[in-house]
KOLLUM-89187 format. One record per residue: z, y, x of N, C-alpha, C, O in turn. Coordinates in steps of 0.2 Angstrom, whole numbers, plus 5000, padded with zeros to 4 digits. Atoms other than C-alpha are relative to their C-alpha. Layout:
KOLLUM-89187
ZYXZYXZYXZYX/...
***
This chain:
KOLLUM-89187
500449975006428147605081499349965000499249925004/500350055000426747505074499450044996499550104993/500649955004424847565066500149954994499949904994/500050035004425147525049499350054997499250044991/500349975003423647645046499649994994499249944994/500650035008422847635025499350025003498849985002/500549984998421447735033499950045006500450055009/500149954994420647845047500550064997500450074991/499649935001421848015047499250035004498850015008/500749944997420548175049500450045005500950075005/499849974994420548255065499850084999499250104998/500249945003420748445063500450055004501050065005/499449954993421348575077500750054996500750074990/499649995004422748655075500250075003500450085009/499949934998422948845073500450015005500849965006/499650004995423848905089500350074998500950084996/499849944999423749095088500650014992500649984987/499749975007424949195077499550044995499750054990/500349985004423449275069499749954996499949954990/500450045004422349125065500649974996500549994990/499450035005424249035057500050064996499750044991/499949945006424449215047499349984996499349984990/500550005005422649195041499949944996499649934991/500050065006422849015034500550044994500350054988/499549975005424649085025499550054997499550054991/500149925005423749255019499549964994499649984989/500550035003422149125012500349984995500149994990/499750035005423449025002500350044995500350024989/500049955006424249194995499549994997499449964992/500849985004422649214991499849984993499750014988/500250045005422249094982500549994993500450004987/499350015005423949064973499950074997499950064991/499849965006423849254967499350004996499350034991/500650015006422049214961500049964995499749984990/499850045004422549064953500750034994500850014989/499549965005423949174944499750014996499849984990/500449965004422749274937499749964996499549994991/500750055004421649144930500349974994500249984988/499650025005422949054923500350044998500450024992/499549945005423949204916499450034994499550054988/500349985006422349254907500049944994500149934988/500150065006422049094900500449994996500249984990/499349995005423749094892499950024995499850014989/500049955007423749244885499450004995499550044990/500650005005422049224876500449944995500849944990/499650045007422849064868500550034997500749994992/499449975002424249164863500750005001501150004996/499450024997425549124875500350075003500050125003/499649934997426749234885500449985006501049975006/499750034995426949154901500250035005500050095007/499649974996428049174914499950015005499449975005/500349994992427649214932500249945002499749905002/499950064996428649064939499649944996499649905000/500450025004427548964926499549975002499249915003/500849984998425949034933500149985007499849935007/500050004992426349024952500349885000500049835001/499950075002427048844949499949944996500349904993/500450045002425648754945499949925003500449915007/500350044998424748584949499550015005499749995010/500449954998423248674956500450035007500150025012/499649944993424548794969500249955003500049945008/499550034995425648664974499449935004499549915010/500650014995423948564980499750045005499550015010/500549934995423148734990500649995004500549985009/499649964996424948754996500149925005500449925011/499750074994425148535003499450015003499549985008/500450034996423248545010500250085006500250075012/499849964996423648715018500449985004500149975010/499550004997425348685026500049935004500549925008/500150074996424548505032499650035004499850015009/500649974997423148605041500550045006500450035012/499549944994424648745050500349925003500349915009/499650014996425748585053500650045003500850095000/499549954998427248655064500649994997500849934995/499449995004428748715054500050034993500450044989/500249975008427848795039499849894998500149884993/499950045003427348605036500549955000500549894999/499450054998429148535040500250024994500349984989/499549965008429948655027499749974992499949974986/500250035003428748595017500149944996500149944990/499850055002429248435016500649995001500949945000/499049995006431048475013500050014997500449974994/499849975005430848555001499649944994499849944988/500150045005429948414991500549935001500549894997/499850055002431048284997500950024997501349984995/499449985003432748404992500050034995500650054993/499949965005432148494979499749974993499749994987/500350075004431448354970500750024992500549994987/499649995005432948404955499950064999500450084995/500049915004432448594952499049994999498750014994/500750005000430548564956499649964993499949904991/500350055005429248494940500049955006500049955012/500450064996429048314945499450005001499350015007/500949994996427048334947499950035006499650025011/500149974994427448464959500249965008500049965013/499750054994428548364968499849935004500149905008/500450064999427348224969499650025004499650015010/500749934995425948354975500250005008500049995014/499949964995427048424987500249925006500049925012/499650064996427848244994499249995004499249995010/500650024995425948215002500050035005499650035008/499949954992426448315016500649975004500949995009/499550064998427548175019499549935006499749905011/500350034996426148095026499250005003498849965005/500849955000424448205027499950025005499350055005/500149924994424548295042499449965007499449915010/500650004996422848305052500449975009500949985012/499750004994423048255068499350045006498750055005/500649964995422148355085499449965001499549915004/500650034996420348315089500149975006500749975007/500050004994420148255106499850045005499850025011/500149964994419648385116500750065000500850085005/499249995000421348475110500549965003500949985007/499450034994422248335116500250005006500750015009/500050014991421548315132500350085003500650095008/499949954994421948495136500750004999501050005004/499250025001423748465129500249975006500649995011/499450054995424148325140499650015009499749995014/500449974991422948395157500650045001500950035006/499649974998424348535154500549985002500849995007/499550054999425748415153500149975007500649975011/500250064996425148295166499750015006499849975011/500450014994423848355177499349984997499349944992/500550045002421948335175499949935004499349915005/500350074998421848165182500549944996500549884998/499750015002423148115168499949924999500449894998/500350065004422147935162500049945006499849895006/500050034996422447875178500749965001500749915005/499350015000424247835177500149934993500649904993/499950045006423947735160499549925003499249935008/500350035001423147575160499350004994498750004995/500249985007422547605142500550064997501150074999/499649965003422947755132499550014994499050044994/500249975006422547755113499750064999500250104999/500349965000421347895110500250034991500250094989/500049995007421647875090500949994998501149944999/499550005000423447925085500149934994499749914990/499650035003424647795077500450024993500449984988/499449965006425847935066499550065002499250065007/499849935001425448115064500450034996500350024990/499649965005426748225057500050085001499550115004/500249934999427148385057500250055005500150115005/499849954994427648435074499749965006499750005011/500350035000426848315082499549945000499349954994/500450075000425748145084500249965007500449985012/499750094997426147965091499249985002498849974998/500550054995424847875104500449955002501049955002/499850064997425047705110499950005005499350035006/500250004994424947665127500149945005500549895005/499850074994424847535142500350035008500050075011/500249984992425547555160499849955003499649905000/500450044994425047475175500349934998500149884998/499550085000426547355173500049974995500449934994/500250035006425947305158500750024995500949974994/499549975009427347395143499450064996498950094997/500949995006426447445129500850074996501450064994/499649955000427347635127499750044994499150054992/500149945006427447765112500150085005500650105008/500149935000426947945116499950054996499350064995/499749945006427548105104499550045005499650045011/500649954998426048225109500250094995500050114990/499949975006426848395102499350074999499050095004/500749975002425348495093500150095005500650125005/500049924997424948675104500550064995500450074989/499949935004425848835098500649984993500950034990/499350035003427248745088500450035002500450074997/499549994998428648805097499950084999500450114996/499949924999428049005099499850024990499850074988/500349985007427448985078500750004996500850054992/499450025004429248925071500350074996500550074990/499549945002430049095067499550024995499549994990/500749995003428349155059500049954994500249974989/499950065004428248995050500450014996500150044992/499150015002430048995043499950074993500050064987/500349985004429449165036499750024994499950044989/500650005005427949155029500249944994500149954989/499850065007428648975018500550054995500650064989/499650005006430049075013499950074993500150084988/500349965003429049225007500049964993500349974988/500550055006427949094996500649984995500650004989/499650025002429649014992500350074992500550054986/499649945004430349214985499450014994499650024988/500549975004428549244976500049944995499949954989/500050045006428749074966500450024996500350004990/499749985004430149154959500649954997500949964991/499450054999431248994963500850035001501450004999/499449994997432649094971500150084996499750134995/499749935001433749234964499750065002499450055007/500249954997433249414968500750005004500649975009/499450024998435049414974500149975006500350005011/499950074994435149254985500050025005499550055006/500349994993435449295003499949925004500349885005/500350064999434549165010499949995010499949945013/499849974994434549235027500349975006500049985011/499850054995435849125037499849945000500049905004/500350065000434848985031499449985004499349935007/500649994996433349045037500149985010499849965014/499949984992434149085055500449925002500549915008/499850044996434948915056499549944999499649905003/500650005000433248845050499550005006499149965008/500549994994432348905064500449965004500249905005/499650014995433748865075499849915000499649895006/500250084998433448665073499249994999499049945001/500850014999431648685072499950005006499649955008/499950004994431948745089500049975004499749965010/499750074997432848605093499549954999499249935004/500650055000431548485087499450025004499249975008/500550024995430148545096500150005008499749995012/500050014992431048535113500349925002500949905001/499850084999430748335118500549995004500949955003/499650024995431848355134500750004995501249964997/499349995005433348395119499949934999500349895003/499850055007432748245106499749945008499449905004/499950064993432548105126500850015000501149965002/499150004997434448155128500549974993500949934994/499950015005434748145111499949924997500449894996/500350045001433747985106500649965006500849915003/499850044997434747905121500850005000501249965002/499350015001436447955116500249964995500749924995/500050035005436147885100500149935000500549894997/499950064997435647725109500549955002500649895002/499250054997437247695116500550024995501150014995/499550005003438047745103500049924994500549904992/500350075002437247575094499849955005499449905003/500050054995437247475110500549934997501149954996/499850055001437747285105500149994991500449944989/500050035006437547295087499249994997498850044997/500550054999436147185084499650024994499050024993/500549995007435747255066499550085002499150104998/500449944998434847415076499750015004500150015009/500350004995433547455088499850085002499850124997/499949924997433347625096499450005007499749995012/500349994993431847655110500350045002500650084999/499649954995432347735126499350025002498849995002/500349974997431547875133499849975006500149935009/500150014995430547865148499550075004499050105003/500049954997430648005160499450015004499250065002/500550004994429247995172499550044997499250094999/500649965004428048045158500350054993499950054988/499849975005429248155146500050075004500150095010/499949934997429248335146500250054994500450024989/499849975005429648485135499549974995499649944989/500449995008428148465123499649905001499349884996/500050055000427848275128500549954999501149965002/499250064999429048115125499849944998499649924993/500150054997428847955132500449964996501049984995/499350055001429847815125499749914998499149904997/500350045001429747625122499749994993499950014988/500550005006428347565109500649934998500849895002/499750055006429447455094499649984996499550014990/500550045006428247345085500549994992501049964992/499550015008428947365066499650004995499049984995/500650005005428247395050500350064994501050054994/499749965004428647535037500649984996500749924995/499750055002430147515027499949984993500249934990/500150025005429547515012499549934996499349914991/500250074999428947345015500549944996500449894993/499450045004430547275009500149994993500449954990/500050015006430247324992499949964995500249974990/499950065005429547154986500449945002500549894998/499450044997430847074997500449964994500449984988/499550015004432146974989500850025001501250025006/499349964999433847044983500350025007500250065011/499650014994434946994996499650055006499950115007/500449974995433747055010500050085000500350115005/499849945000433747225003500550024998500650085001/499149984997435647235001500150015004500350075006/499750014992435847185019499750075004499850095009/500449964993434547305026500550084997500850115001/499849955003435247455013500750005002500950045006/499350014996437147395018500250055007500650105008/500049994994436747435036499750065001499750085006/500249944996435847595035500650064995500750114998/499549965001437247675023500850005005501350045006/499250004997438747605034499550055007499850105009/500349944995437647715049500250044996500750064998/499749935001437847845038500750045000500950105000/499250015002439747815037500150015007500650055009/499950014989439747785058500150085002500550125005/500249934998438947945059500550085000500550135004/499649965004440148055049500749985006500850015012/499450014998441847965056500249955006500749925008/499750054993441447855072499850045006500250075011/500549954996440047955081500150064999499950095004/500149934998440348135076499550015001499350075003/500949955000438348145077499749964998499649904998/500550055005437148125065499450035002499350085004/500550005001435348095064499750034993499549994989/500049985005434848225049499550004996499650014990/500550005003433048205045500249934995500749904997/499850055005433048065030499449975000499449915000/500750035001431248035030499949945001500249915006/500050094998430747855028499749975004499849925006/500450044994429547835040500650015007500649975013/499350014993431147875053500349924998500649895003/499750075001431647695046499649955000499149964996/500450044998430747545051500249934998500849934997/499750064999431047355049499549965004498949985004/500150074999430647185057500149944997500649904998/500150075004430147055046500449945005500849895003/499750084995430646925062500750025001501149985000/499250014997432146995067500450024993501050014993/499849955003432547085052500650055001501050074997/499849935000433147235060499950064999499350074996/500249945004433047405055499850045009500250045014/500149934993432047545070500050054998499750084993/499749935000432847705071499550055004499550045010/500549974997431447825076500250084999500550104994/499949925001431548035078500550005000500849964997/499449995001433048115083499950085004500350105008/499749925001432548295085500350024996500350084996/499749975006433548325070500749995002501250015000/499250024999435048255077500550095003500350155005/499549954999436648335080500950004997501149994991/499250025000438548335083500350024992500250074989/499649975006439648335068500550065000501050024999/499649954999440748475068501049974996501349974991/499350045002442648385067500450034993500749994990/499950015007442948495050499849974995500249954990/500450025005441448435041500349914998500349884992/499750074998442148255047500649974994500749934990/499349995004443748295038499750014994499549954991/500249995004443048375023499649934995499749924989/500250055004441948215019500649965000500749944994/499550065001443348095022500550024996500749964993/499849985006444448195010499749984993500049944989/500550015004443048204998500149924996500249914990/500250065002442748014999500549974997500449944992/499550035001444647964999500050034992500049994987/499749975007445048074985499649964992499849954987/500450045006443547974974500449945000500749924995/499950065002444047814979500850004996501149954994/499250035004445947854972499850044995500350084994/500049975006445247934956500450074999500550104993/499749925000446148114962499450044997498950055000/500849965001444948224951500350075004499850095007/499849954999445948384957499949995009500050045013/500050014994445748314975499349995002499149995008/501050035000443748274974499950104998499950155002/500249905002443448474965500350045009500050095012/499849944994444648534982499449995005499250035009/500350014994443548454994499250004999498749995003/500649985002442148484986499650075002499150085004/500149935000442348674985500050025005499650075006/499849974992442948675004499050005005498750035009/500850004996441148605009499550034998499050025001/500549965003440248714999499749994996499450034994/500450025007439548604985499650054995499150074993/500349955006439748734973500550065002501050045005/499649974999440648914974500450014994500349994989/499249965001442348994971499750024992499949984988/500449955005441249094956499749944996499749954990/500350065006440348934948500649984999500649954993/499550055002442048854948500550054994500850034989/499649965005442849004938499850014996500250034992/500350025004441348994928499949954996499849974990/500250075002441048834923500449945002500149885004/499850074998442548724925499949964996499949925000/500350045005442148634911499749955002499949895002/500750054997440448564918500449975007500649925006/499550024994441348534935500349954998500149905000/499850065001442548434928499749934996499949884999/500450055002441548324917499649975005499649915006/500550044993440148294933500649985004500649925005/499750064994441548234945500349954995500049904996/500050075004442248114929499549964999499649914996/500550065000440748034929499749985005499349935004/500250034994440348024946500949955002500849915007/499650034997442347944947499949954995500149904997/500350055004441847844933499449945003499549885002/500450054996440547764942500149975006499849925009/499650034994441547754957500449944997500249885000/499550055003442747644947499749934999500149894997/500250055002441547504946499450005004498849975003/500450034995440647514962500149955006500049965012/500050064997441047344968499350005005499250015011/500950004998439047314968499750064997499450074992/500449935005438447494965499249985002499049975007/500750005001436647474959499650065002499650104997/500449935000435647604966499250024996498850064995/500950005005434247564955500250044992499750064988/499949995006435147614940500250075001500750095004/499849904998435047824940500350034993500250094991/499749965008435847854921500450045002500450105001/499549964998437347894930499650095004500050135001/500249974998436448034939499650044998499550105000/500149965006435448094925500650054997500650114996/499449955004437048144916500450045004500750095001/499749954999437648214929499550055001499750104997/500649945001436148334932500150044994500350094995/500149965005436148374915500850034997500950074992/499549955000437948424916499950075005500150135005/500149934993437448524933499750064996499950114996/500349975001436048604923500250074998499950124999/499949945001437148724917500250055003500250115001/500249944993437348814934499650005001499550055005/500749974996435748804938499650054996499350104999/500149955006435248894923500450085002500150145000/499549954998436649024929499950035007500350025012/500150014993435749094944500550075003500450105008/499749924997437049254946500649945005501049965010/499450024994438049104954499949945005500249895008/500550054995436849014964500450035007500750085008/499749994994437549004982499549985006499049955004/500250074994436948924999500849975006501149995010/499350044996438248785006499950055007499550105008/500349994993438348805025499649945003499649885002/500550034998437148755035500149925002499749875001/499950084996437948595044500149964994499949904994/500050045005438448535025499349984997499149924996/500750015002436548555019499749975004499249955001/500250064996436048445033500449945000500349885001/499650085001437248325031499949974994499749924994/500050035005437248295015499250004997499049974992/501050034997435048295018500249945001500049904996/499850074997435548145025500249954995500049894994/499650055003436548075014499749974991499649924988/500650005008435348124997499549945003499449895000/500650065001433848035006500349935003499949895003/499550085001435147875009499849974995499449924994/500050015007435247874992499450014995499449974990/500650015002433547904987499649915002499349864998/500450054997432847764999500449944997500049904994/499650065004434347634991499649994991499449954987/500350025009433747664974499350025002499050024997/500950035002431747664979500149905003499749875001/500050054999432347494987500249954995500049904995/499750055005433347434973500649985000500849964995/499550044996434847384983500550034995500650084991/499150005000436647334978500450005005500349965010/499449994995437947384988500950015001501150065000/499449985003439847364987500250065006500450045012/500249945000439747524991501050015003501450015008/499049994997441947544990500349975005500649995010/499750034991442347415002499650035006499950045011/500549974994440947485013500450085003500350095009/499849944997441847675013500749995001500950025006/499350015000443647595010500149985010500649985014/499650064992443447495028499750085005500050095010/500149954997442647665036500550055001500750085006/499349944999444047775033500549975001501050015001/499450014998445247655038500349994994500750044993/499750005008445847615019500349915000500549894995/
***
């Protein structure tokens, strides 16, 4: 990990108890329904007749609600930033701008929070073991912060510090977002949203316990042991614990460093993190789920890509394996009735929108196998294709009596696979894309 810092991050403790976290969430109701009112009056004096989802999602709210949810940190500002970076095609764009700062906002702990953090971790004579230990974080996100460090034997080590009271807030969290989420008037009255929530927690869970994402991080490692295009720290035990994680420091640089690169450079880097994604599905059985781009790193010198965070990780379930590689096969042979079955099977869209809306169905997979057909070098920079299919999708989404929710392992895999595809097209990359899935499935 490297300090690319633009500026000082503000230091700002961070709620523990379940009361002070409820009184941030109730302050932001708060606000959010007093800015209703303000703006619902103003409306209607011009002589409008606006909609509550309208009113509730403003510019103004979706600001209260990124400095709010940067302030909780935890898993109310995790979900946060899912939902700006998967909801990005239902949300206004301004919103989705607003909300994406929580991609890289989050306060990090004073220093006398720290210390008691890692006294408890460690021992109060903890500073004695380090050579040097960074006092001013590197990263803060949203379940932890990153220090840099020296030991005696001189290695220059990365430390994940996780924020107090993370772990006992998550369920609470998980709530309170999805409340806000019901009161914006985003989601159907209908929707049972419910097993999403519960499988939600469940990997929030899983990320805050470092001894998981140390076992996890090192399975990963060997699963990319001798392929030179990736780098992966290892844990170091001596000083990891549940709410701390030790690992080696990787000098890199953000990846969006690549973007005045030339062509090539960014093909090859983008090449290499979609065929990961392809590994992951059909070699390994376990994926890495978070997308975020600061998980992705480069080396100008070596030019390799660092793989960072893998509390998110997790095995692939040997159906879902199948069902993409169905999926995939079925595109590259222009099967449209074999693309719609394996679509259906993984949950894309249901049984009820297909019986609705085959029409639209049918048109969005012909032009997504339409663009198959001439992804030699698919362009990720060129999103028409992806427009149009939107604006075919539009008319399910308009149709919320048949809104669904996939299941939960498909909506984390296919997180993964959306911000792939996002990061190629903020890069630019060309990619022949069909030899890349052709030679993965054995084709």
């Amino acid at each position: 990990m490297a300090d690319d810092r633009t500026g000082e991050p503000r230091a700002r403790a961070v709620p523990k108890s379940r009361l002070s976290r409820l009184g941030v969430m109730g302050r932001l109701a708060g606000s959010v329904a007093g800015n209703v009112l303000a703006e619902g009056a103003k409306r209607i004096v011009a002589g409008e007749r606006p909609q509550l989802r309208d009113l509730v999602l403003t510019p103004g709210n979706a600001a209260r609600a990124a400095e709010q949810l940067s302030q909780l940190r935890g898993a109310a500002m995790k979900l946060g930033q899912m939902i700006s970076l998967d909801a990005g095609d239902v949300l206004p764009e301004e919103l989705t701008q607003i909300l994406a700062r929580l991609r890289d906002r989050a306060h990090h702990m004073p220093p006398a929070q720290l210390q008691q953090v890692l006294a408890r971790e460690w021992g109060g004579d903890w500073r004695r073991r380090f050579a040097l230990f960074e006092a001013q974080p590197i990263a803060a996100a949203s379940i932890g912060q990153v220090h840099r460090a020296r030991l005696p034997d001189g290695r220059t080590v990365a430390i994940k510090v996780q924020y107090p009271g993370v772990r006992q807030s998550i369920d609470a969290d998980v709530d309170n977002v999805a409340a806000l989420l019901r009161l914006s008037g985003l989601l159907p009255k209908g929707l049972d949203i419910a097993p999403l929530l519960a499988e939600a927690k469940r990997q929030l869970h899983d990320e805050a316990d470092y001894r998981r994402e140390a076992a996890m991080m090192t399975r990963y490692a060997d699963h990319l042991a001798g392929d030179d295009r990736y780098l992966v720290p290892r844990p170091i035990a001596e000083f990891s614990t549940e709410n701390v994680l030790a690992m080696d420091y990787i000098a890199a640089r953000p990846i969006e460093v690549l973007e005045p690169e030339p062509q090539e450079i960014r093909d090859r880097v983008t090449t290499a993190l979609i065929d990961l994604v392809l590994r992951e599905l059909f070699e390994f059985a376990f994926i890495q789920t978070d997308p975020n781009f600061a998980n992705y790193r480069y080396q100008p010198e070596t030019g390799r890509l660092v793989l960072l965070d893998f509390g998110a990780a997790m095995p692939v379930p040997p159906s879902l394996s199948v069902g993409y590689r169905l999926l995939l096969r079925s595109g590259l042979n222009a099967d449209r009735a074999g693309v719609r079955a394996a679509a259906l099977d993984l949950g894309f869209f249901s049984p009820a929108a297909l019986a609705r809306h085959p029409q639209a169905i049918a048109r969005m997979i012909g032009l997504i196998l339409a663009q198959t057909d001439r992804a030699a070098d698919f362009d990720f920079a060129d999103r028409g294709f992806l427009q149009a299919v939107r604006g075919e999708g539009m008319t399910m989404v308009e149709d919320r009596a048949i809104w669904h929710i996939p299941p939960a392992d498909t909506l984390f895999v296919q997180r993964k696979v959306s911000g792939m595809a996002l990061l190629a097209a903020r890069l630019r990359a060309r990619v022949k894309l069909r030899a890349l899935v052709a030679e993965r499935l054995g084709l």
